[in-house]
C-alpha positions as CSV (number, residue, x, y, z in Angstrom):
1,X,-77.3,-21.7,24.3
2,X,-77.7,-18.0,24.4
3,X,-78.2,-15.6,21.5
4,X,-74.3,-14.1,21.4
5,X,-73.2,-18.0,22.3
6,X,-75.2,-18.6,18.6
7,X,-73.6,-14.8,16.7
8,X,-70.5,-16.4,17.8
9,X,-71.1,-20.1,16.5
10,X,-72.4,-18.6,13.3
11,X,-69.0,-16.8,12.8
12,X,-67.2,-19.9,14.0
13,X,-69.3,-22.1,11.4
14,X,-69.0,-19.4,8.4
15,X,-64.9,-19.5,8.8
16,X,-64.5,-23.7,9.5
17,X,-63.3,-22.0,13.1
18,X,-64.7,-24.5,16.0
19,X,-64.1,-23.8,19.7
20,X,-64.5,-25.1,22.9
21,X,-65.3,-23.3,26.4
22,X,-63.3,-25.3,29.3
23,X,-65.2,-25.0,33.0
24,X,-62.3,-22.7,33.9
25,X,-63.6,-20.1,30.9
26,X,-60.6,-21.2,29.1
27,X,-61.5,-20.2,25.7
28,X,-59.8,-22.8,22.9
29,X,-59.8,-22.2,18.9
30,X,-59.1,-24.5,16.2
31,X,-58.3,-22.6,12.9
32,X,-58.0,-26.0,10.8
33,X,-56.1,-25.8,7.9
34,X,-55.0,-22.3,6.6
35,X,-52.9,-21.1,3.6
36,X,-51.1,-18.4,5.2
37,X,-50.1,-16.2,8.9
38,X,-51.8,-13.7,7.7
39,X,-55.2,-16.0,7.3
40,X,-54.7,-16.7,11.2
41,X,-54.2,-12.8,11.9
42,X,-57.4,-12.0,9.6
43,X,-59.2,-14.7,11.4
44,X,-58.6,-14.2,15.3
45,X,-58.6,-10.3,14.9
46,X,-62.5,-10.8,12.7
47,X,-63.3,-13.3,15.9
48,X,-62.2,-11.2,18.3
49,X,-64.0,-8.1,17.1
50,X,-67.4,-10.4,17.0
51,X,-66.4,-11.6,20.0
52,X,-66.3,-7.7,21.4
53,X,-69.3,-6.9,19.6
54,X,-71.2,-9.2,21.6
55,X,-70.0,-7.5,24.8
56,X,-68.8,-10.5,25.9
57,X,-65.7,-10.2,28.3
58,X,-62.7,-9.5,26.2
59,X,-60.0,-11.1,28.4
60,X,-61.4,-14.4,27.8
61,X,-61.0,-14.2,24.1
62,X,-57.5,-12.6,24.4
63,X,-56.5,-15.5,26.9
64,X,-57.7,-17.8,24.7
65,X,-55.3,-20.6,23.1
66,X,-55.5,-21.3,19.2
67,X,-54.0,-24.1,16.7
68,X,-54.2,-24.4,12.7
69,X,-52.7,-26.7,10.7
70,X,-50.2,-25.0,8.2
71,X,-48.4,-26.8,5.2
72,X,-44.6,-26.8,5.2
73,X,-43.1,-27.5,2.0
74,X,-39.3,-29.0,2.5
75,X,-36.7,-30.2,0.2
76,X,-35.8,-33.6,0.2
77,X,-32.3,-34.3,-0.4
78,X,-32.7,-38.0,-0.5
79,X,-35.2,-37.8,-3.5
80,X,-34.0,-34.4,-4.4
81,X,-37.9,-33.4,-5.0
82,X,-39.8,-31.2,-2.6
83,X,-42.6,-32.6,-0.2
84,X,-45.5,-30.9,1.1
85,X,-47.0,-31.4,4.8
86,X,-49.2,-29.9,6.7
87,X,-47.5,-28.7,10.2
88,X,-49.9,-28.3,13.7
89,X,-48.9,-24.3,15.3
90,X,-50.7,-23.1,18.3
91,X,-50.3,-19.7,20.0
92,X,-51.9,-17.5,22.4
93,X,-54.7,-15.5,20.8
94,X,-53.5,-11.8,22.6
95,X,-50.1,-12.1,21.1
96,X,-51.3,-12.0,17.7
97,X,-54.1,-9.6,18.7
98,X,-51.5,-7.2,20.0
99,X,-49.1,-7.8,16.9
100,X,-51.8,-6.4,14.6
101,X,-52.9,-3.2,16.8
102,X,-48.9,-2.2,16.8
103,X,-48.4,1.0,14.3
């Protein structure tokens, strides 16, 4: 493991974020459980910008996959009470990267 590979496993570990590199540089992040979209926005555009800092090559972040696991609440009409569950999203990381740079 290189220095930046350890910067970048630092952030991961600070922000419960783990990732995985696939042979093909297929870049895969796991967000785990968060509250809220914008926690996903604040936390791929803070990795990304790490990411960039380390002058690492940008397209591979952008090209990169993610998932989180976000709770849904719904209304049962059997029980008439509302549930809570967490739901699994995944995306691609330059979507939401180019979402938050639009004016």
């Amino acid at each position: 493991m290189d220095e930046t590979d350890s910067v970048f496993r630092a952030w991961c570990d600070t922000h419960n974020v783990t990732y995985e590199s696939t042979d093909d540089d297929q870049l895969r992040l796991d967000l785990g459980k968060v509250d809220s979209y914008s926690e996903v926005h604040r936390l791929l555009r803070e990795g990304y910008q790490v990411w960039c800092e380390l002058n690492r090559e940008e397209s591979v972040f952008r090209t990169a996959k993610y998932r989180f696991d976000k709770r849904s609440s719904q209304i049962s009409t059997v029980h008439s009470h509302s549930e809570s569950q967490w739901v699994t999203q995944v995306g691609a990381v330059w979507h939401v990267i180019d979402s938050c740079l639009q004016p």
